[in-house]
N, CA, C and O atoms as a Tinker XYZ file with bonds, in Angstrom:
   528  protein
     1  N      0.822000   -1.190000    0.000000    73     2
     2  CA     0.000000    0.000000    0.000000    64     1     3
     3  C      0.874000    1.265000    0.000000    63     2     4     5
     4  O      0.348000    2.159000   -0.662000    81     3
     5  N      2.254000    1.661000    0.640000    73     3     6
     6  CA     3.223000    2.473000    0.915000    64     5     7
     7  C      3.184000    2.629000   -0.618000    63     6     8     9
     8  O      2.980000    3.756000   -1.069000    81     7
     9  N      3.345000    1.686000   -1.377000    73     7    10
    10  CA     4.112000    1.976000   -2.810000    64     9    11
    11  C      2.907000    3.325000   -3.313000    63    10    12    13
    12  O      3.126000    4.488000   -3.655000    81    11
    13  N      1.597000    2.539000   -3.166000    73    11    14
    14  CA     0.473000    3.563000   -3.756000    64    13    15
    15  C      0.622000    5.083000   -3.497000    63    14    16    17
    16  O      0.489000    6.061000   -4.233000    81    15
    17  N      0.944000    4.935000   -2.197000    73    15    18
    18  CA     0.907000    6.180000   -1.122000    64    17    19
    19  C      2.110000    6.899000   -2.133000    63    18    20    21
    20  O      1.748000    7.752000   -2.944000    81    19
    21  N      3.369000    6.556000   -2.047000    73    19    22
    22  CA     4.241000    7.113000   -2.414000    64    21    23
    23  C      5.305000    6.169000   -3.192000    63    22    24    25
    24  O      6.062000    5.414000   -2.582000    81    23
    25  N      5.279000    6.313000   -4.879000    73    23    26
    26  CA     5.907000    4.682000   -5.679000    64    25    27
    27  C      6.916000    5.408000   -5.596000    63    26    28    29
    28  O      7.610000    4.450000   -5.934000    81    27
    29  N      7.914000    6.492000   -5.414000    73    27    30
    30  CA     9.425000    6.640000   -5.540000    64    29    31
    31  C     10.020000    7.110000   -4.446000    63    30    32    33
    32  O     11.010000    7.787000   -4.724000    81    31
    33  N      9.751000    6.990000   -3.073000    73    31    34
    34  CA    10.464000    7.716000   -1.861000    64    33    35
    35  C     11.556000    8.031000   -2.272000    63    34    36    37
    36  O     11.597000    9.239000   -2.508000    81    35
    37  N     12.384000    7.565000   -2.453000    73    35    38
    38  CA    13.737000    8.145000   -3.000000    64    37    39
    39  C     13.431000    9.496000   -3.998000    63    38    40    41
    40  O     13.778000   10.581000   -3.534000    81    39
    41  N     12.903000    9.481000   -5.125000    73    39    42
    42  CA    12.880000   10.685000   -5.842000    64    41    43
    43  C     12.478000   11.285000   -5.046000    63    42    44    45
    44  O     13.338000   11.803000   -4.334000    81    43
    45  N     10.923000   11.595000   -4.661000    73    43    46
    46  CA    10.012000   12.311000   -3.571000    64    45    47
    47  C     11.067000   12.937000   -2.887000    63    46    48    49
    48  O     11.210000   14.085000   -3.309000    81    47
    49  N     11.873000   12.640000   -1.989000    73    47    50
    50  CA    12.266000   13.365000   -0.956000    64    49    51
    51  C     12.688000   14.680000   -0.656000    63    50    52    53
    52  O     12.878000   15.088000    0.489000    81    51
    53  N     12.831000   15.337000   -1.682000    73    51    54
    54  CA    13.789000   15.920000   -1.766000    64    53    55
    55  C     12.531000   17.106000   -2.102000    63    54    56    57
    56  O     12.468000   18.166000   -1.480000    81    55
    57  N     11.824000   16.823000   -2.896000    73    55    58
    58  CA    10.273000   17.437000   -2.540000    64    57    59
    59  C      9.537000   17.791000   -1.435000    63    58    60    61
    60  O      9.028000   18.896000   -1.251000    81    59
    61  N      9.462000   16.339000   -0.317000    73    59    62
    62  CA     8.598000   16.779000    0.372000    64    61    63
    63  C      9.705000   16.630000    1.293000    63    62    64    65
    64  O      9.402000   15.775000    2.125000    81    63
    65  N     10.810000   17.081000    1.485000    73    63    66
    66  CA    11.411000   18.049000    2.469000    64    65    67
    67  C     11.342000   19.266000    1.986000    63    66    68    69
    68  O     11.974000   19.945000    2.796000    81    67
    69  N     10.964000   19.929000    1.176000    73    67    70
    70  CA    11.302000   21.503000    0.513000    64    69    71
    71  C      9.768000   21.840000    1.403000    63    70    72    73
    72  O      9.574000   22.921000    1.960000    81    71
    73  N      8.787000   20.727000    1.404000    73    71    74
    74  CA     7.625000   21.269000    1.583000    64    73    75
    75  C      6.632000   21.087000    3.040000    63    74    76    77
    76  O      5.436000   21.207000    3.304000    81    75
    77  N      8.031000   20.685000    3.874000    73    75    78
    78  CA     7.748000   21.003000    5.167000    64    77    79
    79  C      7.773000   22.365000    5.666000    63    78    80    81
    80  O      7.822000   23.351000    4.930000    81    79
    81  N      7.735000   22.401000    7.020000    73    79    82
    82  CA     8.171000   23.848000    7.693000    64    81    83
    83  C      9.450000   23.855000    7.982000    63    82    84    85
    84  O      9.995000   22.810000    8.337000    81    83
    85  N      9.986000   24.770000    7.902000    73    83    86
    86  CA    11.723000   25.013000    7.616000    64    85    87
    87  C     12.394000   24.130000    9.169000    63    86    88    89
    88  O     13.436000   23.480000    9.254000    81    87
    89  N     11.785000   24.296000    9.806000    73    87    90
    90  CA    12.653000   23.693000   11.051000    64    89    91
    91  C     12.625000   22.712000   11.682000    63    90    92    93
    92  O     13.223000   22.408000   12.714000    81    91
    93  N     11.494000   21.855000   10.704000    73    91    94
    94  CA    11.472000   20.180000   10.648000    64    93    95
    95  C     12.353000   19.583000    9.782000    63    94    96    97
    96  O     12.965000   18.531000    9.965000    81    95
    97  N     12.391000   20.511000    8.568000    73    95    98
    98  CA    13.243000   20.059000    7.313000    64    97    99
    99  C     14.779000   19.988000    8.283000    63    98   100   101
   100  O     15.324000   18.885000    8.309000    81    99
   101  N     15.350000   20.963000    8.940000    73    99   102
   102  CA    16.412000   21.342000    9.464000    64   101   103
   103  C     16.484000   19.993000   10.179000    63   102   104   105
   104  O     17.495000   19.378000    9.842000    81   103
   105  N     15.849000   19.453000   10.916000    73   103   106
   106  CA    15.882000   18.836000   11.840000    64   105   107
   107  C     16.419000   17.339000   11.330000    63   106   108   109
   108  O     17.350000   16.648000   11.745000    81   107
   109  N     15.653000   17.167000   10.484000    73   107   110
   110  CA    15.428000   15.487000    8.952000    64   109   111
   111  C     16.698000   15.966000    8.831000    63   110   112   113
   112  O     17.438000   15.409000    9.641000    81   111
   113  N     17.397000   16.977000    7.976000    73   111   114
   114  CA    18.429000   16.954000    7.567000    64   113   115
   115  C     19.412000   16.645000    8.468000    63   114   116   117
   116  O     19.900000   15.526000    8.622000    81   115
   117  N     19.717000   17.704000    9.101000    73   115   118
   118  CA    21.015000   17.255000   10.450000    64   117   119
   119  C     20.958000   15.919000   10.796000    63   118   120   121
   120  O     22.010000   15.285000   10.713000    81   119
   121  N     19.627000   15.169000   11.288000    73   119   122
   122  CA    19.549000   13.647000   11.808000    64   121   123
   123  C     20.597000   12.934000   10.486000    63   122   124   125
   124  O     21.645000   12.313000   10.665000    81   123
   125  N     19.997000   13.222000    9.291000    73   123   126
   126  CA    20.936000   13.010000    7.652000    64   125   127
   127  C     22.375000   13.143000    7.635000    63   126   128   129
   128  O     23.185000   12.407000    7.071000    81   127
   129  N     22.533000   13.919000    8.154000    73   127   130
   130  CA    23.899000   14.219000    7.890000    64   129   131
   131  C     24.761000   13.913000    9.087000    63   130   132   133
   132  O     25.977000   13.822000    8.920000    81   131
   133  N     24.067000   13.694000   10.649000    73   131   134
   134  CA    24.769000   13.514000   11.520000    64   133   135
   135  C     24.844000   12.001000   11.675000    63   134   136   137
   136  O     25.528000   11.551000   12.595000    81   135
   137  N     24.043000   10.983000   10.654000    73   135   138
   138  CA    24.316000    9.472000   10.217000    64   137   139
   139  C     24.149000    8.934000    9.343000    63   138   140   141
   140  O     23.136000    8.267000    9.129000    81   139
   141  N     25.175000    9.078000    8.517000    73   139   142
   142  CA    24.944000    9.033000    7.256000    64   141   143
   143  C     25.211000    7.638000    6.673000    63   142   144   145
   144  O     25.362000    7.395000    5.475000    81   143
   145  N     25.267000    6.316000    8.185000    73   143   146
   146  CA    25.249000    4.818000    7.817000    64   145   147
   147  C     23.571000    4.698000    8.241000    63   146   148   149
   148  O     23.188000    3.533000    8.347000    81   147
   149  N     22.719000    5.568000    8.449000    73   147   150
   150  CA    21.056000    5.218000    8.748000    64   149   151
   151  C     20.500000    5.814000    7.732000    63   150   152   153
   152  O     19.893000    6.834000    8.060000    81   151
   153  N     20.478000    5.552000    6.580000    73   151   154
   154  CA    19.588000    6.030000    5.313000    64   153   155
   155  C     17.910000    5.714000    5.513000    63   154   156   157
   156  O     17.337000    4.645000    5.727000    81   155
   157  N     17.420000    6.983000    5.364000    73   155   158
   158  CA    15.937000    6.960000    5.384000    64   157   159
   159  C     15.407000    8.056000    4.877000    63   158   160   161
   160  O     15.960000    9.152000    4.966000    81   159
   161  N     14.063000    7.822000    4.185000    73   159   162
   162  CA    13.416000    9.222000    3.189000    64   161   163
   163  C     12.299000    9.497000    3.528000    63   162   164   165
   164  O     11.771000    8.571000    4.144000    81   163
   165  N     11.805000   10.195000    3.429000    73   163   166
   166  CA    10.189000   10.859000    3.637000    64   165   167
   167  C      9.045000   10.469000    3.186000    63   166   168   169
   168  O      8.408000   11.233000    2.460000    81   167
   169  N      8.613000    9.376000    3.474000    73   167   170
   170  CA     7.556000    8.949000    3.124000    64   169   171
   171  C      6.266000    9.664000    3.039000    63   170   172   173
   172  O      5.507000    9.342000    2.125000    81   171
   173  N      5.898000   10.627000    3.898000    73   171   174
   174  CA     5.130000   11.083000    4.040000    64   173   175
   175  C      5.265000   12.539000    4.539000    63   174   176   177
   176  O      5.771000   12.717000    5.647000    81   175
   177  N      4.856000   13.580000    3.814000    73   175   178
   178  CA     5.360000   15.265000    4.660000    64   177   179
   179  C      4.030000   16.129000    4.246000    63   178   180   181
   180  O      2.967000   15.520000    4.365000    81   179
   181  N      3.999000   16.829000    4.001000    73   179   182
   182  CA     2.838000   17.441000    3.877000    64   181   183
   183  C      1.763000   16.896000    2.797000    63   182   184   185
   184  O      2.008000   16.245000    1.782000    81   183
   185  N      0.443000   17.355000    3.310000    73   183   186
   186  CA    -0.493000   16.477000    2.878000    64   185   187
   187  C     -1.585000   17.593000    2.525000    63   186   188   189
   188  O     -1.938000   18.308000    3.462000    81   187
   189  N     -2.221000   17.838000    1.120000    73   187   190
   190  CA    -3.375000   17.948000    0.984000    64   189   191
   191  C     -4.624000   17.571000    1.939000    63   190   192   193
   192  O     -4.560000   16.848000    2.934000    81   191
   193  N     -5.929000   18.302000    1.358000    73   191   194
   194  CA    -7.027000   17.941000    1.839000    64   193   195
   195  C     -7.339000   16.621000    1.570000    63   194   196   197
   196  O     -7.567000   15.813000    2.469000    81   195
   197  N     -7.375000   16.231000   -0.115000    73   195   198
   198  CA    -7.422000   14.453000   -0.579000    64   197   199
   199  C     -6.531000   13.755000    0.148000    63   198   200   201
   200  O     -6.955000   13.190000    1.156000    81   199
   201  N     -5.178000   13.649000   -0.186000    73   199   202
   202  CA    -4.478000   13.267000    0.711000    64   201   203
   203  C     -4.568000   12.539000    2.160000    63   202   204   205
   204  O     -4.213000   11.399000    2.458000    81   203
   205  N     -5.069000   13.409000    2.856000    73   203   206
   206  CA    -5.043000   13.249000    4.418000    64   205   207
   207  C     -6.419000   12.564000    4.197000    63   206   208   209
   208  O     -6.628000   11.745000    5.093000    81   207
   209  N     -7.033000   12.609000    3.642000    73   207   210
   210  CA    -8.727000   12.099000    3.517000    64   209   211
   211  C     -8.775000   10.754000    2.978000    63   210   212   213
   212  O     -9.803000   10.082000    3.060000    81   211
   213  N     -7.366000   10.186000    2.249000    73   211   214
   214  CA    -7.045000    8.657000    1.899000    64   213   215
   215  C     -6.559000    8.419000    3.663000    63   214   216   217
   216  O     -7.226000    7.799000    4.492000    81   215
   217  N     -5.444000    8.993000    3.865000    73   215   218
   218  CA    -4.745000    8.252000    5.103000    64   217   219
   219  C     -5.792000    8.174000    5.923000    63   218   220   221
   220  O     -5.629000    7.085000    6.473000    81   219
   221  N     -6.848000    8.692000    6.383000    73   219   222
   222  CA    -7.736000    8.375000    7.176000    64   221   223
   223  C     -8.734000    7.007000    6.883000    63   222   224   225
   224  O     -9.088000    6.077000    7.609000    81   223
   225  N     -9.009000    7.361000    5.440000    73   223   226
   226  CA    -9.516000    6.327000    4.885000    64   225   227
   227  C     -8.984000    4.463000    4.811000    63   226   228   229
   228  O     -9.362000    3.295000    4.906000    81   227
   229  N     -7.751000    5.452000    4.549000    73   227   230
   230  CA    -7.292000    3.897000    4.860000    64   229   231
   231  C     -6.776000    3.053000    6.279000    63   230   232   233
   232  O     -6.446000    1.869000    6.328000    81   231
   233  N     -6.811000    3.984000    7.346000    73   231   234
   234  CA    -6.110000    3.958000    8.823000    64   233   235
   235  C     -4.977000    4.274000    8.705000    63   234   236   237
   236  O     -4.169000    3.348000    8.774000    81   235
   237  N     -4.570000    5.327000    8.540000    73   235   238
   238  CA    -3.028000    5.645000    8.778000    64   237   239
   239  C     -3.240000    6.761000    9.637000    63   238   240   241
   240  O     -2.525000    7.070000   10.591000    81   239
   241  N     -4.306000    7.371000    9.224000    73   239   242
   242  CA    -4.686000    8.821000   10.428000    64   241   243
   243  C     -6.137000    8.509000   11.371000    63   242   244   245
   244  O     -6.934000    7.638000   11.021000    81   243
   245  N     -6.295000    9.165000   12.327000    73   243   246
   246  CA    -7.143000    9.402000   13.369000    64   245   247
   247  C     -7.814000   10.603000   12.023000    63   246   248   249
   248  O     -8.359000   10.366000   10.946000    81   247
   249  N     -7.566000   11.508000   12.503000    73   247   250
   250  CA    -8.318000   12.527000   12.013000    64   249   251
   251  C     -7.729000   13.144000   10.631000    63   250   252   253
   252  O     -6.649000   12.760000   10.182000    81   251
   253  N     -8.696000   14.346000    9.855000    73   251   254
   254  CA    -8.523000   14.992000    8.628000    64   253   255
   255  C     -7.688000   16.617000    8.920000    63   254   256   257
   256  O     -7.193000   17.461000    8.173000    81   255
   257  N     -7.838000   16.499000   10.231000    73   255   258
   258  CA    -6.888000   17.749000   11.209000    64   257   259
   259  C     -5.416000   17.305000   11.618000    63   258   260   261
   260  O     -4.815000   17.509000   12.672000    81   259
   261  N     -5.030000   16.660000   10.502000    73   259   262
   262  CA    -3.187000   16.388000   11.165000    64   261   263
   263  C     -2.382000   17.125000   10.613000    63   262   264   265
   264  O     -2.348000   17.584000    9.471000    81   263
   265  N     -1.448000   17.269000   11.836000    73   263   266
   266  CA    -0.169000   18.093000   11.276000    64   265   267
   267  C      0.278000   17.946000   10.361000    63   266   268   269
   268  O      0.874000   19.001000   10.143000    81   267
   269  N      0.468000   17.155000    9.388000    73   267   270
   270  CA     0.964000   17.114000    8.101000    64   269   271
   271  C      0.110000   17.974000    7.338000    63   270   272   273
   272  O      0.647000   18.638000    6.451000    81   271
   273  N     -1.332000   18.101000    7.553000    73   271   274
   274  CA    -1.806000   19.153000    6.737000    64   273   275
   275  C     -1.185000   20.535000    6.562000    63   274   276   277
   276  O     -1.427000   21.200000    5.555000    81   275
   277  N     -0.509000   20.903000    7.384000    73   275   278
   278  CA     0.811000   22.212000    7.530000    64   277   279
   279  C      1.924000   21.744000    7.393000    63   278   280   281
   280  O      2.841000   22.554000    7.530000    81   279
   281  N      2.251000   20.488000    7.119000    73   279   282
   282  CA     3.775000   21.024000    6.895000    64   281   283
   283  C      4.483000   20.666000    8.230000    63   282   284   285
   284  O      5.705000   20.602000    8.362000    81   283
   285  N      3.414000   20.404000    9.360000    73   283   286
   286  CA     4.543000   20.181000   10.854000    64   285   287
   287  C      4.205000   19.237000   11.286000    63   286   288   289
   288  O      3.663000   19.227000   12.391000    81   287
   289  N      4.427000   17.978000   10.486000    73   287   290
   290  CA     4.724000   16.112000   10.289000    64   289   291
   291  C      4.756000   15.298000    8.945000    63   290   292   293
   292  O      4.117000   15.291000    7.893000    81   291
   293  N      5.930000   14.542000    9.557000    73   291   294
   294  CA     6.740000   13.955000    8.728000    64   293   295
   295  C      6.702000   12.267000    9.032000    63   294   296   297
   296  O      6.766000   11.816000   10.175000    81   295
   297  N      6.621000   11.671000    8.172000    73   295   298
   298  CA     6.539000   10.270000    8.684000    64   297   299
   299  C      7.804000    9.813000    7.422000    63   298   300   301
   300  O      7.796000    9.977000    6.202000    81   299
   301  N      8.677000    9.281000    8.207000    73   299   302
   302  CA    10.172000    8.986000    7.529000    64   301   303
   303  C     10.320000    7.730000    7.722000    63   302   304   305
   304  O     10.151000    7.238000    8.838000    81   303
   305  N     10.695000    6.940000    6.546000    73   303   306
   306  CA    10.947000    5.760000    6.497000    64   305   307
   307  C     12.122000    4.813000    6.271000    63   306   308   309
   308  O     12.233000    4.353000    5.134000    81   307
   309  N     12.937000    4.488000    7.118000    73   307   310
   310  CA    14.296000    3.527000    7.084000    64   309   311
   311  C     14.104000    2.717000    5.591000    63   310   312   313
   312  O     13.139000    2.359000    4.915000    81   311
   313  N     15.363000    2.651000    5.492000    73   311   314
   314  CA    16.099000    2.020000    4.092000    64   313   315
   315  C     16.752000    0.808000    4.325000    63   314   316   317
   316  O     17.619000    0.891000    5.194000    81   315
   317  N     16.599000   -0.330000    3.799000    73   315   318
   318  CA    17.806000   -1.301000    3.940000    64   317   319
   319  C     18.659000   -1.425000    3.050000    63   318   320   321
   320  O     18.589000   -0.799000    1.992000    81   319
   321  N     19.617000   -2.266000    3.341000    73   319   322
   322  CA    21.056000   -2.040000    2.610000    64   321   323
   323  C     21.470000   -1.911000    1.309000    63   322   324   325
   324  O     22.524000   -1.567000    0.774000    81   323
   325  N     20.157000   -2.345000    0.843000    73   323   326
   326  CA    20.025000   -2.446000   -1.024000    64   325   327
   327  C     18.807000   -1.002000   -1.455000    63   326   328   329
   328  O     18.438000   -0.615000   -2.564000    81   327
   329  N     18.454000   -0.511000   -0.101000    73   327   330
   330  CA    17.835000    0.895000   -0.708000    64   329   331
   331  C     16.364000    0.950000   -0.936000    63   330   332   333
   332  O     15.613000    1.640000   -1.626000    81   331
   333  N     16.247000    0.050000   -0.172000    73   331   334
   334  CA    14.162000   -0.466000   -0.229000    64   333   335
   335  C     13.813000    0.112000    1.079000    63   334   336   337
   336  O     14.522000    0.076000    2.084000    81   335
   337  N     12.682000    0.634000    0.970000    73   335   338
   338  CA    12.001000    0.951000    2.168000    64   337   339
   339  C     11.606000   -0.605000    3.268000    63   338   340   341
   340  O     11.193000   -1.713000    2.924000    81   339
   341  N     11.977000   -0.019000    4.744000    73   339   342
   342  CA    11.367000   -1.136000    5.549000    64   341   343
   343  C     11.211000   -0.601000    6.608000    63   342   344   345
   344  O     11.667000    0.494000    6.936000    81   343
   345  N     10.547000   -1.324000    7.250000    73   343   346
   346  CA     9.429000   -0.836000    8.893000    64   345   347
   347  C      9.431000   -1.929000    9.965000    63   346   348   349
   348  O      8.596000   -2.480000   10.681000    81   347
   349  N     11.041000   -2.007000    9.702000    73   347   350
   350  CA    11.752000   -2.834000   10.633000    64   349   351
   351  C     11.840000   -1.772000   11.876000    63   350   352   353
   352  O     12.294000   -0.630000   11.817000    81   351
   353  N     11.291000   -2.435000   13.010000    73   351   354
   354  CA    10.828000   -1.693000   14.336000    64   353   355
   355  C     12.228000   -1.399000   14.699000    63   354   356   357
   356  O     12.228000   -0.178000   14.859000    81   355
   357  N     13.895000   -2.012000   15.005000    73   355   358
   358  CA    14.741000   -1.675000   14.960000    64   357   359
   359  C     15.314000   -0.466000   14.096000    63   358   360   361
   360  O     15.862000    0.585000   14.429000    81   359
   361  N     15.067000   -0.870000   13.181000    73   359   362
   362  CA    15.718000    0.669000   12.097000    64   361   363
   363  C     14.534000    1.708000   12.463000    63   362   364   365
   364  O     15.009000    2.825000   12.667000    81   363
   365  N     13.501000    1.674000   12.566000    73   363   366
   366  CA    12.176000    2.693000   12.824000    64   365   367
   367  C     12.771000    3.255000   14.256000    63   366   368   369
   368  O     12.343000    4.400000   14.402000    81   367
   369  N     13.622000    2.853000   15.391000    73   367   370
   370  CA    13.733000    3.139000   16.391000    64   369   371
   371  C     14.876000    3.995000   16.012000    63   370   372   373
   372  O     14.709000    5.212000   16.090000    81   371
   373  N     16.296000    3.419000   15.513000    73   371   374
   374  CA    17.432000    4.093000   15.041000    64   373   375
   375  C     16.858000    5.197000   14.422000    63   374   376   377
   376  O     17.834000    5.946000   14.456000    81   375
   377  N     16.034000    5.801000   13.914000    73   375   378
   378  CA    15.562000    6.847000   12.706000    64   377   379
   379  C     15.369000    7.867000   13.857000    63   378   380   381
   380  O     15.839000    9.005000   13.880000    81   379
   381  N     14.346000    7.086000   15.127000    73   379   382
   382  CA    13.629000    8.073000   15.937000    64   381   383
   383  C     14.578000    8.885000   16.884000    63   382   384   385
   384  O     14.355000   10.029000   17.279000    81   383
   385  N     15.925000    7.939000   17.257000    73   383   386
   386  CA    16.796000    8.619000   18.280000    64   385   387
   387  C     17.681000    9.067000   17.284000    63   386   388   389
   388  O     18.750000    8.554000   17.614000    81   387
   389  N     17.901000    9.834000   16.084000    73   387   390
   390  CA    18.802000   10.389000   15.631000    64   389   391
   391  C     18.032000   11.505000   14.865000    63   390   392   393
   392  O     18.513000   12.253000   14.014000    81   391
   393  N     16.468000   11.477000   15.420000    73   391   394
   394  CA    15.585000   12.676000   15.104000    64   393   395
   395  C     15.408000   13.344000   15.924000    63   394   396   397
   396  O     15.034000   14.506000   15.766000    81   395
   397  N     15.725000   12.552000   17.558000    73   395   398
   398  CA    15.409000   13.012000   18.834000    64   397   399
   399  C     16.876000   13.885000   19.271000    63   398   400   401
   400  O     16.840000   14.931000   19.918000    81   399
   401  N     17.726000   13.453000   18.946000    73   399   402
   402  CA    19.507000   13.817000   19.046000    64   401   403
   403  C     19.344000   14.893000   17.878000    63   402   404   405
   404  O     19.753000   15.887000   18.479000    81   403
   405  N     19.013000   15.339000   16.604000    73   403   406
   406  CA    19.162000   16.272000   16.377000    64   405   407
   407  C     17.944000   17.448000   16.454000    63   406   408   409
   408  O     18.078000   18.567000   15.960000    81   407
   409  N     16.991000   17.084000   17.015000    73   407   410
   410  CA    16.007000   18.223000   17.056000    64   409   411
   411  C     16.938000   18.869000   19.129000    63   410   412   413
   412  O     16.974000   19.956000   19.705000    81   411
   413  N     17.306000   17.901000   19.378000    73   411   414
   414  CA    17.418000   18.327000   20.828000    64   413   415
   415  C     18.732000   19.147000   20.791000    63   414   416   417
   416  O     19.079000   19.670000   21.850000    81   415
   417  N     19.697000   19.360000   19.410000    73   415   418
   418  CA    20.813000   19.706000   19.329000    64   417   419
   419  C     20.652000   21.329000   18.759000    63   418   420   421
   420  O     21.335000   22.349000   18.856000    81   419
   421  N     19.695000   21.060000   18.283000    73   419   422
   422  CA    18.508000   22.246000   17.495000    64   421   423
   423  C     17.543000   22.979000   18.509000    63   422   424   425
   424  O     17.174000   24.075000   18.087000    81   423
   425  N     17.182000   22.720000   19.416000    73   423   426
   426  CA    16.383000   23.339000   20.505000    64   425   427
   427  C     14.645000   22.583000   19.964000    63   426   428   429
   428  O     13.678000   22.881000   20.665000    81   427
   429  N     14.546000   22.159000   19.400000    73   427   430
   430  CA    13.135000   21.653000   18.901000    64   429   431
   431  C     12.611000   20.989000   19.370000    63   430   432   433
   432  O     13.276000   20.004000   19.690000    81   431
   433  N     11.321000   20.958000   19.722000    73   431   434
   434  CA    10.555000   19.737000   20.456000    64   433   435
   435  C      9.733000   19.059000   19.168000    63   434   436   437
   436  O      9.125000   19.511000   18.198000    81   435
   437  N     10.084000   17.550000   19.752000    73   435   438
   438  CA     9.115000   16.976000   18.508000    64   437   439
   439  C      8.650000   15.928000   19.614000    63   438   440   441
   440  O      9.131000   15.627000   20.706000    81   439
   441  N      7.351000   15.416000   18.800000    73   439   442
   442  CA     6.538000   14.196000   19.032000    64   441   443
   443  C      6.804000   13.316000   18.465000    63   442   444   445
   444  O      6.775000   13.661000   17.284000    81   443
   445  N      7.194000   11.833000   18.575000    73   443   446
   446  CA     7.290000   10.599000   18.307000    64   445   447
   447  C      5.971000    9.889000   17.749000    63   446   448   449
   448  O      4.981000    9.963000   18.476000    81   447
   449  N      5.859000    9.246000   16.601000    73   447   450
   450  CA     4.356000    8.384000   17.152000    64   449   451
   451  C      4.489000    7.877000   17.801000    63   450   452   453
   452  O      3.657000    7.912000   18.708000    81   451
   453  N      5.877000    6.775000   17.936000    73   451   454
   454  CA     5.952000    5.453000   18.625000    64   453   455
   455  C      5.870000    5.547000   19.839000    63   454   456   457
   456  O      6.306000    4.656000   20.568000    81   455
   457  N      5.277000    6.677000   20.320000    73   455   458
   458  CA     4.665000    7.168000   22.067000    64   457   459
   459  C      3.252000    7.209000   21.887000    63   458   460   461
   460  O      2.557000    7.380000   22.889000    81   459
   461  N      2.502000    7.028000   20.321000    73   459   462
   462  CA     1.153000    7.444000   20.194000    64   461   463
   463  C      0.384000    6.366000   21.770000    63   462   464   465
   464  O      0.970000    5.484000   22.398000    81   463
   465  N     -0.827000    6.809000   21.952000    73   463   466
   466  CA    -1.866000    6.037000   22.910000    64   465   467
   467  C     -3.190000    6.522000   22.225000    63   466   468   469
   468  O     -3.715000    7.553000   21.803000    81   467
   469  N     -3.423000    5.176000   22.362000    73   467   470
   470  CA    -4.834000    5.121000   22.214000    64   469   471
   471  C     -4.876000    4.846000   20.248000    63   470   472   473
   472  O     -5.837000    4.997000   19.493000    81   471
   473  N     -4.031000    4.588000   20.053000    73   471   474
   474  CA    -3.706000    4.139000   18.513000    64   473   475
   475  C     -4.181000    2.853000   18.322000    63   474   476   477
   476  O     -4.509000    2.349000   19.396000    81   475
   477  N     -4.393000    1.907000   17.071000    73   475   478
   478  CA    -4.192000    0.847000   16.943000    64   477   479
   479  C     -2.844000    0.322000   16.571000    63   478   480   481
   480  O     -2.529000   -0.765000   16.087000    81   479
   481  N     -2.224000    1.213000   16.866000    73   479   482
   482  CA    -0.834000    0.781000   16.762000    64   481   483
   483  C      0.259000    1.697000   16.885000    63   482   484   485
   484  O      0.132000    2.742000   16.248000    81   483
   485  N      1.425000    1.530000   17.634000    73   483   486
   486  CA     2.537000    2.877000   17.013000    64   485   487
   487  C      2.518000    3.002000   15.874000    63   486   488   489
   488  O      2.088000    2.210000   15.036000    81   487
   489  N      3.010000    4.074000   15.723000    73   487   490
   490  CA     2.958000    5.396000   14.407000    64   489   491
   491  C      4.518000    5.346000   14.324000    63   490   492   493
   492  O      5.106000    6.357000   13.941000    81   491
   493  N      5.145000    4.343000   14.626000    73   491   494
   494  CA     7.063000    4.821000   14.360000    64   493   495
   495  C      7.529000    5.415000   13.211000    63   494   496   497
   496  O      8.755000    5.519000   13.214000    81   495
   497  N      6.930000    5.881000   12.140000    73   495   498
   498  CA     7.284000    6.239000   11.268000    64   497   499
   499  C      7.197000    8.318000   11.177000    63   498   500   501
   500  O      7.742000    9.138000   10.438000    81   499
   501  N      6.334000    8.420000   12.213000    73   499   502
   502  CA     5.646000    9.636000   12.221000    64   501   503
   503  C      6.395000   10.573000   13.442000    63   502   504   505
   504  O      6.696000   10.241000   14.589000    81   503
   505  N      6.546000   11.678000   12.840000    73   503   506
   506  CA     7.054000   12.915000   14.039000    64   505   507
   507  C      6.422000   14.328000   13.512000    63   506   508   509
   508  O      6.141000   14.541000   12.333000    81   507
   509  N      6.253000   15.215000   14.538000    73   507   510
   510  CA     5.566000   16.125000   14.531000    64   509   511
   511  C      6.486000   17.486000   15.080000    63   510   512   513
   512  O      7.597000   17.197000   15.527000    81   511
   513  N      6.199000   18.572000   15.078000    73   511   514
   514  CA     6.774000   19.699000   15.734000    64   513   515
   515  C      5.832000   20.060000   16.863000    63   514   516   517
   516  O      4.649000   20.095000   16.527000    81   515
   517  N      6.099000   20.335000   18.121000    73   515   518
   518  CA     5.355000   20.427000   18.824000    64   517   519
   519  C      5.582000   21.761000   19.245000    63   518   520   521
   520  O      6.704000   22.267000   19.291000    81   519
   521  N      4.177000   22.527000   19.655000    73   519   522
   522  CA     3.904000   24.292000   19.748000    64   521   523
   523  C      4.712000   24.221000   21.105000    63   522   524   525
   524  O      5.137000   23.269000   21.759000    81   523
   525  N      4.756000   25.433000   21.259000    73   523   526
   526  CA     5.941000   25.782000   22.426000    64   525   527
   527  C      4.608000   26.037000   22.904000    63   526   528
   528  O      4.433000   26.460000   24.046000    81   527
């Protein structure tokens, strides 16, 4: 279903980092550049009205009010060694503490899914900017 959502993460990325909010993009990047043996791309960054109205549709969202509708969430997806997307809970964790290490190096607060409650499941793929 990922493929539907998004068939080239690799091309994409570079897109829907331009089309976040500048200090999430900052954040993706530095995590990028401060490990550059944890390859992972943007599966998901800002979202239309249609858009967000599939992910709901299909269960990926709670509501048609998510931060990705602005630009402030990102759901990033680990790479394995040959360059395929995977949602290996290990690499999904590595992604999250080198998002958490550079937003915290950055002064930024972000949200994790993989803390979501009341989900049918963690969201490890998903981070948010959180309002001061």
């Amino acid at each position: 279903m990922f493929l539907e959502w998004n068939p080239d993460p690799l091309a994409n990325h570079d897109a829907n980092l331009h089309a976040l909010r500048p200090i999430l993009a900052k954040v993706v990047r530095k995590a990028q550049a401060d490990n550059p043996d944890l390859p992972f791309v943007i599966g998901s960054g800002k979202r239309g009205r249609k858009l967000q109205r599939r992910a709901v549709a299909w269960g990926w969202s709670m509501t048609r009010a998510s931060s990705h509708r602005s630009g402030k969430a990102v759901d990033l997806w680990p790479l394995d060694r040959e360059g395929r997307v995977t949602f290996d809970p290990a690499a999904q964790n590595r992604v999250a503490a080198a998002l958490k290490q550079a937003a915290n190096e950055l002064g930024v607060s972000l949200r994790w899914g993989g803390h979501f409650h009341g989900y049918k499941h963690m969201d490890r793929s998903h981070f948010e900017l959180v309002s001061p």
